[in-house]
C-alpha positions as CSV (number, residue, x, y, z in Angstrom):
1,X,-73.3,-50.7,-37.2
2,X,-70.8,-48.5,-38.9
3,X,-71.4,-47.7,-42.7
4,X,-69.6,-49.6,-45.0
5,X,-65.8,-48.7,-45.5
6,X,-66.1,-46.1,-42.3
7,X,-63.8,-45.9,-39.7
8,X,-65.1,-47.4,-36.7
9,X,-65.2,-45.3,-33.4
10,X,-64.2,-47.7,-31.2
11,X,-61.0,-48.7,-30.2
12,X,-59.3,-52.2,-29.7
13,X,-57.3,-53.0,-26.6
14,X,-55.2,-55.3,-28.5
15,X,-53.7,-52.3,-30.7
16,X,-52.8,-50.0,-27.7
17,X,-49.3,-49.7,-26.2
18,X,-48.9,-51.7,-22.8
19,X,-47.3,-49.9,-19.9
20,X,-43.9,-51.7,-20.3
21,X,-43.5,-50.3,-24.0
22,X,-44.1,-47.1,-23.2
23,X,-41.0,-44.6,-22.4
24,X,-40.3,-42.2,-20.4
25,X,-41.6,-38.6,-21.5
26,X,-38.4,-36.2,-21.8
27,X,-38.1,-34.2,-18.9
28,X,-39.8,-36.5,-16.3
29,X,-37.2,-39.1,-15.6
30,X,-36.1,-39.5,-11.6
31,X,-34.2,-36.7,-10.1
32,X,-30.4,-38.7,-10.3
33,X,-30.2,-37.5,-6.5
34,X,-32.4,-39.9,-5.7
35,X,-30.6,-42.4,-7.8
36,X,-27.7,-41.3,-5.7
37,X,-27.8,-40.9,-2.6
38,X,-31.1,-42.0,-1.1
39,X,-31.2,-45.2,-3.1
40,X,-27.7,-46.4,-2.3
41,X,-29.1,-46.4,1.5
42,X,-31.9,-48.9,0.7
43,X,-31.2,-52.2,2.3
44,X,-34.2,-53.7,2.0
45,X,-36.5,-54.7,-1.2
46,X,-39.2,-53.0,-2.9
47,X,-42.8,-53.7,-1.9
48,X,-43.7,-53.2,-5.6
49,X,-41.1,-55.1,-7.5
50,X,-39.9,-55.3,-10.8
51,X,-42.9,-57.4,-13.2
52,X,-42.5,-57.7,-16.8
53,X,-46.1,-60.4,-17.0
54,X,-47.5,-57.4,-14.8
55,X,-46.7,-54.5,-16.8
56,X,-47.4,-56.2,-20.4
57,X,-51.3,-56.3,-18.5
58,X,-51.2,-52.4,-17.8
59,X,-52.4,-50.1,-20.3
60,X,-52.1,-46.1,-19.7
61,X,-54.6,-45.1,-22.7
62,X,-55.3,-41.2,-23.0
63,X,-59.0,-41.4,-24.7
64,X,-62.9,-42.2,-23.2
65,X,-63.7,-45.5,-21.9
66,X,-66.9,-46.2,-23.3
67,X,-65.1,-46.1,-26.6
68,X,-63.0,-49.2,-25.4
69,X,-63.4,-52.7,-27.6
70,X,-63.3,-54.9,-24.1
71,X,-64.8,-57.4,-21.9
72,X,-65.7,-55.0,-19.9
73,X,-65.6,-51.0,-18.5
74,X,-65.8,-49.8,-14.9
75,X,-68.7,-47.0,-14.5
76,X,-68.0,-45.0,-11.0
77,X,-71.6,-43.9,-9.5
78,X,-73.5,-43.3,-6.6
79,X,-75.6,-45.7,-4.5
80,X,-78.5,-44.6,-6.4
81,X,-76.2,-45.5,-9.5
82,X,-78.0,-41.8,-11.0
83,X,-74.2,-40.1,-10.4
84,X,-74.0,-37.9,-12.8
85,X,-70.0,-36.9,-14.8
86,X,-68.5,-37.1,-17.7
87,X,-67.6,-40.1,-17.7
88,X,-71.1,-41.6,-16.7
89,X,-72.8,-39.7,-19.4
90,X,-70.6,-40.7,-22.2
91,X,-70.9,-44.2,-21.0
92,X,-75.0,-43.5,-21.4
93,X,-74.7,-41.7,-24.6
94,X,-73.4,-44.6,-26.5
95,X,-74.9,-47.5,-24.6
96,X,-78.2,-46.0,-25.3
97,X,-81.4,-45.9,-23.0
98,X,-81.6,-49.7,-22.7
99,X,-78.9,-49.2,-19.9
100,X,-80.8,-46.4,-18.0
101,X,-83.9,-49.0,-17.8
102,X,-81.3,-51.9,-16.7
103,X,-79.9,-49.9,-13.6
104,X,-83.9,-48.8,-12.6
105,X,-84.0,-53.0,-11.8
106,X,-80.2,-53.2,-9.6
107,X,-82.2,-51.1,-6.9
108,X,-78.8,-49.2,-6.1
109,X,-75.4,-50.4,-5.0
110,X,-73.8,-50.2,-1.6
111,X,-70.4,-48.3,-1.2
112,X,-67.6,-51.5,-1.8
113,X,-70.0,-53.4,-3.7
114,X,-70.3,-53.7,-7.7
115,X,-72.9,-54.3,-10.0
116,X,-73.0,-55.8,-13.6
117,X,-75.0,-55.1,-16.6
118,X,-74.9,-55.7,-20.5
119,X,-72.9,-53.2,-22.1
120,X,-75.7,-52.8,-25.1
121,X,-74.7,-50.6,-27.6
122,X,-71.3,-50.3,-26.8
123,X,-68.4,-52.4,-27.9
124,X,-67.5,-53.8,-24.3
125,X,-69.8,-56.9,-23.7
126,X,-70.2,-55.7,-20.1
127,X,-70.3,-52.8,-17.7
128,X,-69.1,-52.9,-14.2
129,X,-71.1,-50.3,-12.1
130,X,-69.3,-49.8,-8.6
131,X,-69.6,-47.3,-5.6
132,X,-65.9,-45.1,-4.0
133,X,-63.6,-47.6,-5.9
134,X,-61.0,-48.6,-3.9
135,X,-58.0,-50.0,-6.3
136,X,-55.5,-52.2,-4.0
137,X,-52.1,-52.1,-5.7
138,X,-51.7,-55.8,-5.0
139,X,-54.5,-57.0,-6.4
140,X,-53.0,-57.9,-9.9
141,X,-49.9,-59.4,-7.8
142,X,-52.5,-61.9,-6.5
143,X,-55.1,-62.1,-9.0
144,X,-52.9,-61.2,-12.3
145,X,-53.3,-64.6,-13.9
146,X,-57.0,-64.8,-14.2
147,X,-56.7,-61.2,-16.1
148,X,-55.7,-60.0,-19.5
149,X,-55.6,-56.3,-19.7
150,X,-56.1,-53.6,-17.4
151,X,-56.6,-50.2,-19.3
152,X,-56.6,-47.1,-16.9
153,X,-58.9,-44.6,-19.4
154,X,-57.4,-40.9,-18.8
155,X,-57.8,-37.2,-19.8
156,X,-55.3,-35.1,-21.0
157,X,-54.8,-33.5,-17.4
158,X,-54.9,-37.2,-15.5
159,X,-52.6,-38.3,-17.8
160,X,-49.4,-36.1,-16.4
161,X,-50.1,-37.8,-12.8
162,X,-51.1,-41.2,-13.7
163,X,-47.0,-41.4,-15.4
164,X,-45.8,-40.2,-12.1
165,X,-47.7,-42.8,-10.0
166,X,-46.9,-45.6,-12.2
167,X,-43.8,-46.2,-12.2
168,X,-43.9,-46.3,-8.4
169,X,-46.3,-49.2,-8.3
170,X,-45.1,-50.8,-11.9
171,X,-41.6,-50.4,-12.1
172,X,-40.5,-50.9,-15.7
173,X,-36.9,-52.1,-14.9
174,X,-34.8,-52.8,-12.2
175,X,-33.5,-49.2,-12.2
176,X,-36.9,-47.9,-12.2
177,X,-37.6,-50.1,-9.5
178,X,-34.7,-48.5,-7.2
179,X,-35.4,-45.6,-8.5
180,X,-39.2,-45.5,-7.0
181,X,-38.0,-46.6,-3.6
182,X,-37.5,-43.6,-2.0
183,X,-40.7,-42.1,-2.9
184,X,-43.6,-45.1,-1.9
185,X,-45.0,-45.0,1.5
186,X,-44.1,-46.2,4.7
187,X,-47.7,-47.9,5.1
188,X,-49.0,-49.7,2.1
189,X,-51.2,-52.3,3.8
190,X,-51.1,-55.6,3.7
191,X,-50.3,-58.5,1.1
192,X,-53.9,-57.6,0.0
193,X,-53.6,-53.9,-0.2
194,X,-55.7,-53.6,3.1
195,X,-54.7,-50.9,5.3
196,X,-53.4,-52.2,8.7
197,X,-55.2,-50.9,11.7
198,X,-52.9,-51.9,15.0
199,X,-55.9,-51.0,17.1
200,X,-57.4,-54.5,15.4
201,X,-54.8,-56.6,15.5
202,X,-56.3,-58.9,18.5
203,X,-54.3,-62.1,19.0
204,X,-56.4,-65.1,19.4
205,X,-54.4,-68.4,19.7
206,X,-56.4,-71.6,17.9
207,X,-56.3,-73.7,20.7
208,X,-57.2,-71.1,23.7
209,X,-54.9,-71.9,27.4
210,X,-52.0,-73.8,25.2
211,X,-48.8,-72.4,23.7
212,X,-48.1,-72.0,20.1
213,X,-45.7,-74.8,19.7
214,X,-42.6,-72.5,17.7
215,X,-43.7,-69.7,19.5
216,X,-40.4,-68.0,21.7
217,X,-40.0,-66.7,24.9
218,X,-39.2,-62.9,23.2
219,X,-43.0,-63.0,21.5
220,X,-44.4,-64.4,24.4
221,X,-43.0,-60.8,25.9
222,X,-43.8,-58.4,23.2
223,X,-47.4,-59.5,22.8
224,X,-47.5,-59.1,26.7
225,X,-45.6,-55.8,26.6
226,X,-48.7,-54.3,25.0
227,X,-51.7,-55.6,27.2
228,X,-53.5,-52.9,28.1
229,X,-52.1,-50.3,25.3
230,X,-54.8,-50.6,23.1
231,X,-57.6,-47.7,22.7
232,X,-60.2,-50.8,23.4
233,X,-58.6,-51.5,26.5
234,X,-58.5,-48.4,28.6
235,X,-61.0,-47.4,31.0
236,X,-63.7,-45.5,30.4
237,X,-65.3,-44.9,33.8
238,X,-69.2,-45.6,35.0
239,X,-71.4,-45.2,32.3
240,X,-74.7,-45.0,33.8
241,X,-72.8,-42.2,36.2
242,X,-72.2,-40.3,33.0
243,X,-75.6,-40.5,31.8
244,X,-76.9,-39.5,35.2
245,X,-74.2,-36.6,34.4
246,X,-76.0,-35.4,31.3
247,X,-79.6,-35.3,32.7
248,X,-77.9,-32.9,35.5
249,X,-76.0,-30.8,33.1
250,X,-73.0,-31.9,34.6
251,X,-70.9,-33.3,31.6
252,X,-68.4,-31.0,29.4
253,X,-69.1,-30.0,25.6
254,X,-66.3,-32.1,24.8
255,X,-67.4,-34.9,26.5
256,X,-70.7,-34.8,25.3
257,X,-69.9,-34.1,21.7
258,X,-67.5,-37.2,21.9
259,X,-70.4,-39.2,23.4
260,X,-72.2,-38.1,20.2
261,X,-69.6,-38.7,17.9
262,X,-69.7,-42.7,18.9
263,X,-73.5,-43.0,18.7
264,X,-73.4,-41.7,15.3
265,X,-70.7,-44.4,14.1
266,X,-72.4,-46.8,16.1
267,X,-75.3,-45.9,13.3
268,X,-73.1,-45.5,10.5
269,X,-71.4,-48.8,11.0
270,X,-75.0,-50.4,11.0
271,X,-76.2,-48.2,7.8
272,X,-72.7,-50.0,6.4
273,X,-74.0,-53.4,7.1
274,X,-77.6,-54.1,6.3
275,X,-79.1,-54.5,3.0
276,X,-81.5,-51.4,2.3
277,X,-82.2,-52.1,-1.6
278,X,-85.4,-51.9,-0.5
279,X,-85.6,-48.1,1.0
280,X,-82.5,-47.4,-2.0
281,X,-85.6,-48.7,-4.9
282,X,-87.9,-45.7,-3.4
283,X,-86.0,-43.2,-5.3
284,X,-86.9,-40.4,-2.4
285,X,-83.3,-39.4,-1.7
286,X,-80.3,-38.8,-4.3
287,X,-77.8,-36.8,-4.9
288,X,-77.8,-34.5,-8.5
289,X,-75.8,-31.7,-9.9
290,X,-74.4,-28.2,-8.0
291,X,-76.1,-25.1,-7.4
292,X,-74.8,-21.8,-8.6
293,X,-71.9,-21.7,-5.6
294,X,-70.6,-24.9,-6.9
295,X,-71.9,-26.8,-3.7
296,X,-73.7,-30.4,-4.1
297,X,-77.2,-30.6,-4.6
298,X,-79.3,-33.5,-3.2
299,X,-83.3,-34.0,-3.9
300,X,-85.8,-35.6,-1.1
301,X,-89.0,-37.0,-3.2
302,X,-91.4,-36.7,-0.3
303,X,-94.2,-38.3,-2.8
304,X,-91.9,-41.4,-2.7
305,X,-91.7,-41.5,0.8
306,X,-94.5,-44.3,2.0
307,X,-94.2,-43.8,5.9
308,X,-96.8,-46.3,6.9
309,X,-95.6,-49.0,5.0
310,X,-91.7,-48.9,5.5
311,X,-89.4,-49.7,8.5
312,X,-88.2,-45.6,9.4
313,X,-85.4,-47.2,11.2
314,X,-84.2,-48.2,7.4
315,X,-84.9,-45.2,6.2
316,X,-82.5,-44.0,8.9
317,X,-79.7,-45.8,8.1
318,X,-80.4,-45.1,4.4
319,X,-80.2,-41.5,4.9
320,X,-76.8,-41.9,6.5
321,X,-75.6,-44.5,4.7
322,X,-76.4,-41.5,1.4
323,X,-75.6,-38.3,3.1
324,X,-72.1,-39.2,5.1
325,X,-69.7,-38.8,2.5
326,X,-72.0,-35.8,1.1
327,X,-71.8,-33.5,3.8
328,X,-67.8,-33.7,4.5
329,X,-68.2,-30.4,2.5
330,X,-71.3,-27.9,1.6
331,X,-73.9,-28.8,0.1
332,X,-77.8,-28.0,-0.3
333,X,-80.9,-29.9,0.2
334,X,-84.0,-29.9,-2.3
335,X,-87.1,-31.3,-0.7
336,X,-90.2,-31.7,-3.3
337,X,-93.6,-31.3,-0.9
338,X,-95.5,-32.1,-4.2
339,X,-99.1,-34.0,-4.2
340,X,-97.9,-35.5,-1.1
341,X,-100.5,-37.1,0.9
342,X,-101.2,-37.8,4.9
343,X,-99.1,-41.6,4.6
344,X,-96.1,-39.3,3.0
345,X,-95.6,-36.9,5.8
346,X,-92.7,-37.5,8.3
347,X,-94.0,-36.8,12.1
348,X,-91.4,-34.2,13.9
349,X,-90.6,-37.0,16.6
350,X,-88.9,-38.9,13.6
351,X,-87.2,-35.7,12.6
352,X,-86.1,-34.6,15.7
353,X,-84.4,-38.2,16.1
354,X,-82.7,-37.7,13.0
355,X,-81.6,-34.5,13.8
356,X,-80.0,-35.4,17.2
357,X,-78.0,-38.5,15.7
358,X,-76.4,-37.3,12.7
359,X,-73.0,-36.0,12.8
360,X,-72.5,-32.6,13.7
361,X,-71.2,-32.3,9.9
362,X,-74.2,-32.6,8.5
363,X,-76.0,-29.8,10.1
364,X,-72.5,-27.4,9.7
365,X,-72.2,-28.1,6.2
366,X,-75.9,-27.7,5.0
367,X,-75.8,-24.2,3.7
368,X,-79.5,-24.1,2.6
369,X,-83.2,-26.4,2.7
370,X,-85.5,-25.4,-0.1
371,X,-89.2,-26.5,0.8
372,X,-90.5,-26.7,-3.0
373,X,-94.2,-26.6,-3.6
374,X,-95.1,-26.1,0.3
375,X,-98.9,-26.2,1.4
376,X,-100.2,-23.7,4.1
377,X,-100.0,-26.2,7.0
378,X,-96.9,-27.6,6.1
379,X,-95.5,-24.0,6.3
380,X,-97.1,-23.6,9.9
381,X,-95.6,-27.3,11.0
382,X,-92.1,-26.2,9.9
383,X,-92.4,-22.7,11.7
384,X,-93.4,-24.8,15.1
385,X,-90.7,-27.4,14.2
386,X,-87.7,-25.0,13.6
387,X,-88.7,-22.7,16.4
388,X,-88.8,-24.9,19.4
389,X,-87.4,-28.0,18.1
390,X,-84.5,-27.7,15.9
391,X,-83.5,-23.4,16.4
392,X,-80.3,-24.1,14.0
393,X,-82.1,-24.8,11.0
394,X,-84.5,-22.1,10.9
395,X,-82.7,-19.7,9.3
396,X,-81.7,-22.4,6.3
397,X,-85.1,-23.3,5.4
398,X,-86.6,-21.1,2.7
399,X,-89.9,-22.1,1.1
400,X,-90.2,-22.5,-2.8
401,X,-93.3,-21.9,-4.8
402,X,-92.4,-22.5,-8.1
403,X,-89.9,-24.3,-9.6
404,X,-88.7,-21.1,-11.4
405,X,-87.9,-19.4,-7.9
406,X,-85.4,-22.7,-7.5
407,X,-83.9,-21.6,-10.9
408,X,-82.5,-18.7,-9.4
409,X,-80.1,-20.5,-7.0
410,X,-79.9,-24.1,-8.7
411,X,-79.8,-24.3,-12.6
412,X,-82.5,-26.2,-14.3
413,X,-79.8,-28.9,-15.9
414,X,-78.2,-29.1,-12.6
415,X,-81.3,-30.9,-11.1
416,X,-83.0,-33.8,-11.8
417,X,-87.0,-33.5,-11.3
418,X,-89.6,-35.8,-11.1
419,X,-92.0,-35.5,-14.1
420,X,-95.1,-35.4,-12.0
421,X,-93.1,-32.4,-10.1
422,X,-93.2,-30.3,-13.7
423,X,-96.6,-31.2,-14.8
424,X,-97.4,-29.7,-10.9
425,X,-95.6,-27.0,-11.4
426,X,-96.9,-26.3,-14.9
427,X,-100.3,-26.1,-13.6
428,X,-99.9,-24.0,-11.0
429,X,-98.8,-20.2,-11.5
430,X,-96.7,-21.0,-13.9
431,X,-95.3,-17.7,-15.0
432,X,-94.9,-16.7,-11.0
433,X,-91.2,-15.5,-11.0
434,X,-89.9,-15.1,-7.4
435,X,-86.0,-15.1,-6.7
436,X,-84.5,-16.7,-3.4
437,X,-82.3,-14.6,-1.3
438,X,-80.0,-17.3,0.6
């Protein structure tokens, strides 16, 4: 509780400016050539139309959004809800650690889905914890009524884009309306903001061998016109001759890279759809800060890894389910060997499995593999297992005694270690100083 007569720190969405009050900043109204000549050629009406009870919800507020006096903030995070920006951490800072001990329960959060916890210390009742949000346009044009205020939280450099978008999206006037035309996209999804994808668009009539009854003849011919045009419906040719193909070393690169490439959606699309809170509550894979090249680090707990008592075709699907959005770009992988036991140790049959399915993304993006706190036999299985099973990844694993030779490429607050992986390391040659060369 503030002290008596101080200001309070928190702010009330009831005092700031909605989105229809707000002017135009000098300098940044429409170009009148748009106005002028492209406008005048519109014909047709504006996907995003003119809303006064829409904009008086909107709220373009330049501050920090745990600060906000609300029913509730939106917190973007991982899966393993442990993302870590400025935005999280200032969300964290004033909510206090009740909130850290709250999201150890939620056993993650799947990309699209959202999960809800007390907002504790902070002035917002709740907090809305959600995975890659997606904000559909439309959604207040459907939904508007059950909601009061939308507050989009920026910074001082969001803030210069955010009054560019708007107005495209919520005109505030007719003119502004017209004005926007012009520069919206030709594809803005459905009435729900969904994007359309023609390739889905599979007609199936309710009543299957009878005719729509207001159905005409010049449908009829269009939806026949494209029999056949769809990627579903071409022909692919004998599969079990292309797999005899591949065992002769018949079939092209590009052909069996696009092979490949299927299999591994095949797996991604199943990662997508089953629940794996259960390989997620582990804690053996998530992603942390950047090392000193700026690229993304993620952490492997092999400790945490129970392989005897977990389905590995989970664990699968978790790891790509994790890791496909990570490796679109570089990044480098941290594993912790650390008191691991017999029951923690992943066989090289599972590892060469995983190797062959992933994307070829993954292995083209992973820039380095620190092996932290390796024993002697784990050093001799990776030699074997590099050298004859995986070649391409021999020359990325480099093995870590101490924590202070990871240091030297990561930064010790760009990390997050496990504390039985310090005490460990405190233990054992703890003033050994080694660089890594990568």
């Amino acid at each position: 509780m503030d002290p008596l007569g101080a200001r309070s720190q928190f702010v009330e969405v009831q005092t700031l400016s909605t989105w229809e009050r707000q002017p135009d900043p000098e300098g940044e109204e429409t170009e009148k050539e748009y106005n002028d000549s492209l406008v005048s050629q519109q014909a047709f009406p504006s996907p995003f139309p003119y809303r006064e009870d829409i904009n008086r919800k909107i709220v373009l507020y330049n501050g920090d959004v745990a600060l906000l006096n609300c029913t509730a903030i939106v917190n973007t995070t991982n899966e393993t809800l442990t993302d870590k920006n400025p935005i999280s951490e200032s969300i964290h800072t004033h909510a206090g650690p009740e909130l850290r001990d709250e999201l150890l329960k939620l056993k993650g959060c799947r990309t699209g889905e959202a999960k809800m916890t007390k907002g504790f210390n902070l002035a917002a009742r709740f907090i809305i914890h959600t995975v890659g949000p997606k904000y559909k346009t439309k959604f207040l044009e459907n939904y508007g009524e059950s909601i009061e205020t939308v507050v989009f939280a920026v910074t001082d450099m969001e803030e210069p884009t955010y009054r560019k978008l708007l107005p495209l999206y919520y005109p505030r006037s007719e003119e502004e309306e017209h004005a926007s035309l012009p520069l919206i996209p030709a594809d803005i999804g459905n009435s729900e903001g969904e994007p359309v994808v023609p390739e889905r668009q599979i007609r199936i009539a309710e009543k299957p061998g009878c005719l729509e009854v207001d159905s005409e003849a010049e449908t009829l011919d269009s939806d026949l016109g494209q029999v056949g045009t769809h990627a579903f419906a071409r022909m692919e040719g004998d599969v079990d001759k292309q797999r005899k193909l591949i065992l002769q070393g018949q079939l092209s690169d590009a052909t069996m890279q696009k092979q490949h490439q299927r299999n591994y959606n095949r797996w991604l699309c199943r990662a997508r759809a089953e629940d794996l809170s259960d390989i997620a509550a582990l804690k053996a894979l998530y992603q942390t800060g950047v090392d000193m090249c700026g690229r993304t680090v993620m952490v492997l707990v092999g400790r945490n890894i129970p392989v005897t008592l977990i389905d590995m075709e989970k664990a699968l699907l978790y790891f790509i389910h994790v890791m496909d959005h990570i490796t679109v770009k570089q990044y480098v992988m941290v594993y912790f060997h650390t008191l691991t036991r017999e029951h923690n140790h992943l066989d090289s049959e599972f590892l060469k499995k995983l190797y062959e399915i992933v994307d070829t993304k993954f292995k083209n993006n992973l820039r380095a593999f620190y092996f932290v706190h390796p024993s002697f036999r784990s050093k001799v299985s990776t030699w074997f297992f590099t050298t004859f099973s995986v070649s391409g990844m021999k020359q990325k694993v480099h093995h870590v005694e101490t924590l202070q030779q990871l240091f030297t490429c990561i930064l010790p607050e760009q990390i997050d270690i496990p504390p039985f992986v310090l005490e460990y390391n405190a233990r054992v040659r703890p003033y050994t100083y080694h660089s890594v060369s990568v």
